[in-house]
N, C-alpha and C positions, 0 to 999 in steps of 0.2 A: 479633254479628249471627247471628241463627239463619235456616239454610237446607239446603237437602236435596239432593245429588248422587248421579244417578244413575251408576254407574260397572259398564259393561257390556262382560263378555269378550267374547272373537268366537268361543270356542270351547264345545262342549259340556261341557266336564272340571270340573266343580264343584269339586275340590280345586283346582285353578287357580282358580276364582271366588276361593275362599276364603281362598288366598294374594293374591291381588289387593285381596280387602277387609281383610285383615291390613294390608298398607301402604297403604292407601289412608286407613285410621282413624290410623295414625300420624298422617298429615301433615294429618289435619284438625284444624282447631281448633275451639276450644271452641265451641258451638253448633251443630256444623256434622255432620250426620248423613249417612254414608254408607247408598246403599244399593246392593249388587253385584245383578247379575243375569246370570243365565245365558239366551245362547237356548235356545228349546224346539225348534228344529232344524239342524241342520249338522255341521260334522266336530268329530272328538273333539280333533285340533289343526290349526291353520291351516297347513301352510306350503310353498302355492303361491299360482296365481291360481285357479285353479278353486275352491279351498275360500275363499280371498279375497272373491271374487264371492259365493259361499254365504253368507259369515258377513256381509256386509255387506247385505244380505235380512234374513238372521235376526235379526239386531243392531237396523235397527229395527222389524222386526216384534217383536221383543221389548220396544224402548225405548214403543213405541206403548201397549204394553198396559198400562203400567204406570198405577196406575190413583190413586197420590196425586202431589199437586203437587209438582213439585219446580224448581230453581233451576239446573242445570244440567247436564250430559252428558259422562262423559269416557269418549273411545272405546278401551277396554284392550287392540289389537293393536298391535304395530308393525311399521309399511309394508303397513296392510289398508285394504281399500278398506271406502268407506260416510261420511266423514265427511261430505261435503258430501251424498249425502241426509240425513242427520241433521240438519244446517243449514239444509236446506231446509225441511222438517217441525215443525222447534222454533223456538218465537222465545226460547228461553234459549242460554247461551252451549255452544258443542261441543265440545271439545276434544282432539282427537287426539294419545296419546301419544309418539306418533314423532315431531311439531310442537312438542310443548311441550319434550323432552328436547334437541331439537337449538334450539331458541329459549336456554334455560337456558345450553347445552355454550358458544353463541356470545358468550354475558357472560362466561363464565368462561376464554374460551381462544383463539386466533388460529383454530384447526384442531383439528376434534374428529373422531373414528374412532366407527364402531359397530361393537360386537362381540354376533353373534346365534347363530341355531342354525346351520340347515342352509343349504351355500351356494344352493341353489335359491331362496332368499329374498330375497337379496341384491339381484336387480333390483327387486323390485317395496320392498326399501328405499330404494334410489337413487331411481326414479321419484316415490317420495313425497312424497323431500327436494327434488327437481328441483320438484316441481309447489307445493311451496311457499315457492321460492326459498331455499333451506336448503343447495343441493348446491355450491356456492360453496364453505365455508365446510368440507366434510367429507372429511378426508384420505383416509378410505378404509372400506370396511365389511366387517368380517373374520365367517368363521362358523366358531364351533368345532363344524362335524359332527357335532351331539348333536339329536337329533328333540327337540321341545319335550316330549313328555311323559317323557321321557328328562330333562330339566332336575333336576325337582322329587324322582326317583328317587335320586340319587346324589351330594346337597351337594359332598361332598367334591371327586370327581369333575369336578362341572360348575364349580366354585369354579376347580379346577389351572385347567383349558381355557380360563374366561376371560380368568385371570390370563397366561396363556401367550399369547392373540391379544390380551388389551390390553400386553403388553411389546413385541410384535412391532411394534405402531401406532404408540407411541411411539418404539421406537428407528428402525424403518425406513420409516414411514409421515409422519413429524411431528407425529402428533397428540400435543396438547397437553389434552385431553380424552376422557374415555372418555363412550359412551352405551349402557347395558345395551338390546340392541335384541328382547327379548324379556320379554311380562310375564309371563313363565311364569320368568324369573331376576329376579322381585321378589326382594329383603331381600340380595340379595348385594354392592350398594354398596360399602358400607363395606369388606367382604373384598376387594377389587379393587384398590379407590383405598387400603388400607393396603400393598398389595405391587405395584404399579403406579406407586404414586410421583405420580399426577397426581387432579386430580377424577373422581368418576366418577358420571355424572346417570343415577336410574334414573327411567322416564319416567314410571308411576304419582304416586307424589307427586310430581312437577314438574306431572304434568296436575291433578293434587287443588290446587297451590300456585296456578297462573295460575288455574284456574274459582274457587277463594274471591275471589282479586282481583278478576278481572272481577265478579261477583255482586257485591261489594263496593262495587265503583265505579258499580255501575248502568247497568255496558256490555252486550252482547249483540251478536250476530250479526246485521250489516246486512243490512235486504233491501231496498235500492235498487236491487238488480239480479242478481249471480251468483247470488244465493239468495232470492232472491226466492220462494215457496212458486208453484207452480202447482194444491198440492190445497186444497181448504176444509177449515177446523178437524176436522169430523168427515169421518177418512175410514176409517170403517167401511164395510164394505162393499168398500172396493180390495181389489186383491191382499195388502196385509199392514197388520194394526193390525186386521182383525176375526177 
């Protein structure tokens, strides 16, 4: 089945896009065309609320513009706000990467751990999982103290730190799953969950894997009420999308 997902940082860092649409092409299958996009305003990384707030503006003032059809939306922060304008706005399916990695971590494991950047992040990960009934379910959410553009600088480096807060979740947290809570540590999976000892969901392809499904199955985002749209098809002219 051939279809088009759009897959949109929240930050302005194009090398980050770029790593984002590197795993994002992984996990598509065959027909299945990614396209990344960058906003055209906000911080060069996310990680508070105040850039949170920004980048979920910019994200779909960005999603808005795009100007071929596409089949789906996957929102590449985790624990950023915006999905649900997103939801509101499109009648294709949304899917938030911080939702789909802890949806995934919850088939694979009793109790799964997020390991991100900076701890000032940490609540508005909680909050996210909390608002989508996720927080149940998450032993704890560790930060290895590396600014997200600091991530993609130093493999080596940012590879120890995770591997270090995801032993620490396992042995003294319970978790039974790990979730890379940043997609700026796209491709590092595998280096994690081979010295980690447990799974490890990075949320990119997990959000690429559930929008093929849903697009697949002919499902989408109900609007019999939370999301229900309040603007008309064209809204050019608002605040964002013109």
């Amino acid at each position: 089945m051939n279809m088009r997902i759009v897959v949109a940082n929240v930050n302005t860092t194009e090398s980050i896009t770029e790593a984002i649409r590197g795993q994002a092409e992984k996990a598509a299958r065959p027909g299945t065309e990614i396209l990344a996009v960058t906003p055209s305003f906000g911080a060069p990384s996310v990680e508070g609320n105040f850039e949170s707030y920004l980048a979920a503006v910019a994200v779909m003032d960005r999603v808005t513009a795009v100007t071929e059809p596409f089949d789906a939306v996957v929102l590449a922060g985790f624990g950023e706000h915006g999905k649900e304008g997103l939801a509101e706005l499109f009648d294709v399916p949304v899917v938030d990467i911080t939702e789909a990695a802890a949806h995934l971590a919850c088939l694979l494991g009793r109790r799964y751990s997020v390991v991100t950047s900076l701890r000032r992040t940490t609540g508005q990960i909680h909050d996210r999982l909390r608002l989508a009934g996720l927080d149940s379910h998450c032993a704890s959410v560790r930060a290895t103290g590396m600014p997200v553009l600091d991530l993609e600088g130093d493999l080596e480096r940012t590879g120890a730190r995770l591997v270090e807060e995801a032993e620490h979740a396992v042995e003294s947290d319970g978790a039974e799953v790990i979730c890379l809570g940043c997609a700026g540590m796209a491709g590092l999976a595998e280096h994690v969950q081979d010295r980690a000892g447990v799974p490890v969901v990075d949320g990119v392809p997990a959000a690429i894997g559930l929008a093929q499904t849903l697009v697949e199955q002919g499902l989408s985002t109900s609007k019999a009420g939370s999301w229900a749209s309040p603007l008309p098809k064209d809204i050019t002219g608002w605040p964002i999308g013109g």
